[in-house]
PLY file of the C-alpha trace (Angstrom):
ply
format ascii 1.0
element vertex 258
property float x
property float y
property float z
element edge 257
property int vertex1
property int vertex2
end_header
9.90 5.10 -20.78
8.89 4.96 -17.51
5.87 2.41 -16.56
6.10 3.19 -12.63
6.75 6.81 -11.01
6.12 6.61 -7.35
6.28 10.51 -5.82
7.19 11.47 -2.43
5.04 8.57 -0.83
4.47 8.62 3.30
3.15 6.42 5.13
2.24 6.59 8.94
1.26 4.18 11.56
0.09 6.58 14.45
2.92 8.48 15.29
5.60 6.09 13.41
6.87 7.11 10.03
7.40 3.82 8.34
7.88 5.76 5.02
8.87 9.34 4.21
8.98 11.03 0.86
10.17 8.03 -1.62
10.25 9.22 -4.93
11.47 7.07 -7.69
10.52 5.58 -11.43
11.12 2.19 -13.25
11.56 1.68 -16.56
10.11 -0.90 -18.59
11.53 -4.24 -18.79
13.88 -3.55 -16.15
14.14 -4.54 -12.46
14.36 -2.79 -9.71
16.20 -4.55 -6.32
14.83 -3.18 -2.71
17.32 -4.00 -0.05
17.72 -2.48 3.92
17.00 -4.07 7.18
14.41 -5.26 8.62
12.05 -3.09 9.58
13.43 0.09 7.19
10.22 0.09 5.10
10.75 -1.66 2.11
7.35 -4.49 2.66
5.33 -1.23 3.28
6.13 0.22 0.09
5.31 -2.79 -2.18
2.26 -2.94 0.10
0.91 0.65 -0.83
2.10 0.11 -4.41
-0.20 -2.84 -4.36
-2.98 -0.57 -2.45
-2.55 -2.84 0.39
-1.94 0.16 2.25
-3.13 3.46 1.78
-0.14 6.54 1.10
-1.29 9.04 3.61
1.14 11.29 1.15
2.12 11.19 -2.57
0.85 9.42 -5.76
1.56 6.47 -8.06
1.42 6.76 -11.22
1.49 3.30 -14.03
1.69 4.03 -17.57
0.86 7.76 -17.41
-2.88 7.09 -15.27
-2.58 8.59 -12.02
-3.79 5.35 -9.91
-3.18 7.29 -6.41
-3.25 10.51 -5.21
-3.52 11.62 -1.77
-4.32 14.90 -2.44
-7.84 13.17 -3.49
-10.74 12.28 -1.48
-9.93 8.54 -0.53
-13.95 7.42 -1.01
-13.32 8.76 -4.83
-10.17 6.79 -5.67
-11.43 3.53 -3.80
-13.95 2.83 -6.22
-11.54 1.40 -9.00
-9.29 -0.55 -6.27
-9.43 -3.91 -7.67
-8.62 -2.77 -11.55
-5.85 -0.70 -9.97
-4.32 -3.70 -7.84
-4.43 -5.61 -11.48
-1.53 -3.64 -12.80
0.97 -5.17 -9.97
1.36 -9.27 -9.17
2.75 -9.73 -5.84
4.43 -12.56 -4.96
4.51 -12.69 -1.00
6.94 -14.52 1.60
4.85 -17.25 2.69
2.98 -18.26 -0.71
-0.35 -17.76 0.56
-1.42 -20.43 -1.66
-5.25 -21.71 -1.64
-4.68 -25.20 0.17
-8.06 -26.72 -1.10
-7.13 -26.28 -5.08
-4.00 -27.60 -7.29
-1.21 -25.80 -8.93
-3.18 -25.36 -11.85
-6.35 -24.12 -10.08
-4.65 -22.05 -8.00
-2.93 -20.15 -11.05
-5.83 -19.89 -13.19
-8.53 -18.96 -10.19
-8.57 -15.15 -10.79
-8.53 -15.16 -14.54
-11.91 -16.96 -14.21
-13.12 -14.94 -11.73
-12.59 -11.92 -14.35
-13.66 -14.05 -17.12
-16.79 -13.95 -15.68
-17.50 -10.45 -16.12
-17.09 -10.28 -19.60
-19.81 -9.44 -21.24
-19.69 -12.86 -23.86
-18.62 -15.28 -21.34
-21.97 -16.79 -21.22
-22.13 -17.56 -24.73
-18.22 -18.45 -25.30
-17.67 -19.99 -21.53
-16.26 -23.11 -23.36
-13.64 -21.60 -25.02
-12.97 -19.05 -22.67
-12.03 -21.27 -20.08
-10.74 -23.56 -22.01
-8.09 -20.66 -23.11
-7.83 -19.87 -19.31
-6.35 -23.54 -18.50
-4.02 -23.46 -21.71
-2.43 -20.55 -20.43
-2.12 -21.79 -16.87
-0.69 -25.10 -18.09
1.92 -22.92 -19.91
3.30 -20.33 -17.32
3.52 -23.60 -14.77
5.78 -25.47 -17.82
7.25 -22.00 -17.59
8.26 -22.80 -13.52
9.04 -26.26 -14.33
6.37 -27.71 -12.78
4.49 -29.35 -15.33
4.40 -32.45 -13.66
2.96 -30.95 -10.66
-0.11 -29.42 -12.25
-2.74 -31.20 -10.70
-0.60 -31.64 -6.84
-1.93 -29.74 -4.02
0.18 -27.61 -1.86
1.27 -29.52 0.87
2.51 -31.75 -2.09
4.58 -29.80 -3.30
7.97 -28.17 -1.50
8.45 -24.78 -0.56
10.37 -23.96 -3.84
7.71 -25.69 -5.88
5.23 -23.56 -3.89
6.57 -20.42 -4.65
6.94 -21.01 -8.21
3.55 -21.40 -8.32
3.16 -18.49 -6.97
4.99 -16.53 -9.11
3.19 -18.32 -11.97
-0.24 -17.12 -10.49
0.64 -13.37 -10.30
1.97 -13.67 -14.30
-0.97 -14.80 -14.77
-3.03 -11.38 -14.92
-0.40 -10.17 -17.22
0.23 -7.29 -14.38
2.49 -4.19 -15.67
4.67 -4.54 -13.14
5.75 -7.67 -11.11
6.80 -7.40 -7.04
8.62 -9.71 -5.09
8.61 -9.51 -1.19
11.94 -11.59 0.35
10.68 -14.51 -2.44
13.11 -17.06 -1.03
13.14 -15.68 3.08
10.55 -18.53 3.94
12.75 -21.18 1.85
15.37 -23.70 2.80
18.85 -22.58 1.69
18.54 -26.11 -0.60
15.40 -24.34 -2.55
16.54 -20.82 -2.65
18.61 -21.21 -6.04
15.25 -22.69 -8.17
13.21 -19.74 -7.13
16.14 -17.01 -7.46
16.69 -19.05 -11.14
13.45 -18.60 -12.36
13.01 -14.53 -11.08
16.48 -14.24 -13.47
14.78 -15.95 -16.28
12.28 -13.33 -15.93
14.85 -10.75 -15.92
16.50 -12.10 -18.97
13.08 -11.96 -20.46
12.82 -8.06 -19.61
9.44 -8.53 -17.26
9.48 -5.33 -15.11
10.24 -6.09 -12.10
10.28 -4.73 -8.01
12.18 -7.35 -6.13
12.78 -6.75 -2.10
15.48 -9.38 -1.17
18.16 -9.94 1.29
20.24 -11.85 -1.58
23.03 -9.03 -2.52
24.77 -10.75 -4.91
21.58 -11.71 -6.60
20.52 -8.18 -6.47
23.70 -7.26 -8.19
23.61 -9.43 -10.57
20.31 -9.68 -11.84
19.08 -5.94 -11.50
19.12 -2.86 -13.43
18.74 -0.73 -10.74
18.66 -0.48 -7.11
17.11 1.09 -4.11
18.94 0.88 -0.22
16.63 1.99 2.39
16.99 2.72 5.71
14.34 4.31 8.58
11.66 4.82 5.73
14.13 6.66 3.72
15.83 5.94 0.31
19.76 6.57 1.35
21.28 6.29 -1.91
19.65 4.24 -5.47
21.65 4.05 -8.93
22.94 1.38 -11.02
22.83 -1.90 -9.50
26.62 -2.84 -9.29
27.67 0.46 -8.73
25.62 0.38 -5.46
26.60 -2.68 -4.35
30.02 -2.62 -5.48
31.48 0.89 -4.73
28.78 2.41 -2.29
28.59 6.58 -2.39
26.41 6.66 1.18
28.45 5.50 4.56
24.99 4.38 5.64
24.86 2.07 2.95
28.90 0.86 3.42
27.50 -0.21 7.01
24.71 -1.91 5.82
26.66 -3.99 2.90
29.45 -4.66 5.63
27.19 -7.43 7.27
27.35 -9.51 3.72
0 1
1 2
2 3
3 4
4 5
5 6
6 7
7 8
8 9
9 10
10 11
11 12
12 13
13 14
14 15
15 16
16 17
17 18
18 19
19 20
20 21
21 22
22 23
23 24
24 25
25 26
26 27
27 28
28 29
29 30
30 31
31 32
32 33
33 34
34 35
35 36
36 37
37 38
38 39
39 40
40 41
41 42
42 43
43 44
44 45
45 46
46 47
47 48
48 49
49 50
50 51
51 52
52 53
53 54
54 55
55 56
56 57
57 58
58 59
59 60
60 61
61 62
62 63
63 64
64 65
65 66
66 67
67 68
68 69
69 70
70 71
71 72
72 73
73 74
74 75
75 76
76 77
77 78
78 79
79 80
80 81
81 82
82 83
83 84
84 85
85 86
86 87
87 88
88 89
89 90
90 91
91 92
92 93
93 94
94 95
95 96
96 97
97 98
98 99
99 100
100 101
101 102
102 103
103 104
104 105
105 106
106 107
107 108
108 109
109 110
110 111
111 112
112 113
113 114
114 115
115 116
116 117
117 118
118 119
119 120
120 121
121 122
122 123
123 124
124 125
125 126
126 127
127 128
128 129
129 130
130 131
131 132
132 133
133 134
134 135
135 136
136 137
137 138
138 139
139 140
140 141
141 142
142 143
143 144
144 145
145 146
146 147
147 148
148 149
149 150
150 151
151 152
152 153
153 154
154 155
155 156
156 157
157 158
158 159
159 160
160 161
161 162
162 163
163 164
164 165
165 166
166 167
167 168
168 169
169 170
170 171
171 172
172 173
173 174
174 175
175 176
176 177
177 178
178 179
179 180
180 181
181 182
182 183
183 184
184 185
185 186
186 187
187 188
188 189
189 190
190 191
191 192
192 193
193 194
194 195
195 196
196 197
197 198
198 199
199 200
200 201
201 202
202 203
203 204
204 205
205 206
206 207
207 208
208 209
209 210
210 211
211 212
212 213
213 214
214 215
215 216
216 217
217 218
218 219
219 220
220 221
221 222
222 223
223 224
224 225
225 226
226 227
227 228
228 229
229 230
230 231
231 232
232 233
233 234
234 235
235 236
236 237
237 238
238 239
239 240
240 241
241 242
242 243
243 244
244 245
245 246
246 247
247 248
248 249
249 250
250 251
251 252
252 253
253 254
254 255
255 256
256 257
C-alpha cells in the first residue's frame, strides 16, 4: 500500500526550475534514498513535502487524503497547514535544536504544545504530561542517550545532537519520516552512530525519505531509490540495482565520483 504518492510536483524560483514533474509513491515501512548533486533538487522536494515550500504544480497525497493540490486555491488549502506538516518529521542538516531546553525538553516540546488543545487536558494535565515525558524518556533510550536527558545542546556532540533530533521528529508519530544529508554537518568520527540508528529504524520498517550523500548506506539500507539531477528524477528502482548496475549514463557519471 502506498502511504506517500507525490504527482508531477514543480517548483519555481522566478525563472529557475528547481523541480519539474516528480512523480513517485512509497510504500509503507519502506525507505526511500534521495541522492544527486548539489543543487539537483532533492532539499526542495522534502521541503514542499513538508509544506515548507509551496508546489506551484502537482499534489501530495498521504494515506489516500489529498494534503496538496495546486490546482486549488492556495488560501483554501493553507488553513489545515500545521495538521498537514504533522504527517512528516524532518530531521534537518544542522539540528536546529532549541539551545535554551535539554534533550528531553526539546523532544517532548511539541507534544505539549498539542496536548494543550485537547479538549480534557485541563482536567487530566497531570497525567497527560506525565505520559508526554515517559515517552520522551523512551525514544531518547531509543538513541542511546539516556544519560544525556537532562544535557543541553552545546553539551552534547554533533552525533548526540542529531539523535536527538531524530528522536524529536518520532516523537509526533509522523506517517512518514525525512532525512535531509543527516550526517553532512557531522565529523566523519560521528557519522556511523547517526547512520546506525536511521538503519535501526529501517530494520524496524519506519517509512522513511532519506536524502544522503552516503551511497553505500543508501544501498544498503533502502528499499528503493531516487537519482536526481537538474530537478529531474533520471532513473529510480530497487536500491542495489541502482547503485549497483545503473540503466541511465547520467546516473553512471554521477556514481563514478564514489
Amino acid at each position: 500500500m502506498a502511504v506517500l504518492e507525490v504527482k508531477n510536483i514543480e517548483k519555481h524560483f522566478d525563472s529557475t526550475k528547481v523541480l519539474r514533474d516528480v512523480s513517485f509513491d512509497l510504500e509503507e515501512g519502506s525507505a526511500l534514498a534521495i541522492i544527486g548533486s548539489s543543487g539537483s533538487g532533492k532539499t526542495t522536494l522534502l521541503r514542499c513535502l513538508n509544506f515548507l515550500e509551496v508546489p506551484d504544480r502537482g499534489s501530495i497525497i498521504v494515506r489516500g487524503e489529498t494534503l496538496f493540490d495546486a490546482a486549488r486555491p492556495l488560501k483554501e488549502q493553507e488553513k489545515d497547514l500545521r495538521r498537514k506538516r504533522l504527517h512528516f518529521g524532518m530531521v534537518f542538516q544542522s539540528f536546529n535544536l532549541f539551545p535554551q531546553y535539554t534533550a528531553l525538553e526539546n523532544v517532548t516540546l511539541s507534544e505539549k504544545l498539542l496536548a494543550k488543545e485537547r479538549p480534557d487536558f485541563k482536567q487530566n494535565k497531570k497525567e497527560i504530561l506525565e505520559g508526554i515525558e515517559k515517552h520522551g524518556k523512551a525514544l531518547l533510550e531509543q538513541m542511546g542517550l539516556v544519560e544525556r536527558m537532562e544535557h543541553y545542546p552545546h553539551q552534547l556532540s554533533g552525533g548526540q545532537q542529531q539523535r536527538v533530533a531524530i528522536a524529536r521528529a518520532l516523537a509526533l508519530q509522523p506517517d512518514i519520516l525525512c532525512f535531509d544529508e543527516p550526517t553532512s554537518a557531522l565529523d566523519p568520527e560521528l557519522t556511523g552512530e547517526v547512520l546506525k540508528v536511521i538503519r535501526g529504524l529501517a530494520d524496524q520498517h519506519t517509512t522513511m525519505i532519506i536524502v544522503t550523500h552516503e551511497m553505500s548506506f543508501a544501498r544498503d539500507v533502502a528499499d528503493q531509490i531516487i537519482f536526481m539531477d537538474e530537478g529531474v528524477i533520471v532513473e529510480q528502482g530497487d536500491a542495489r540495482q541502482v547503485i549497483d548496475h545503473p540503466k541511465e549514463e547520467r546516473t553512471r557519471q554521477f556514481l563514478t565520483k564514489y
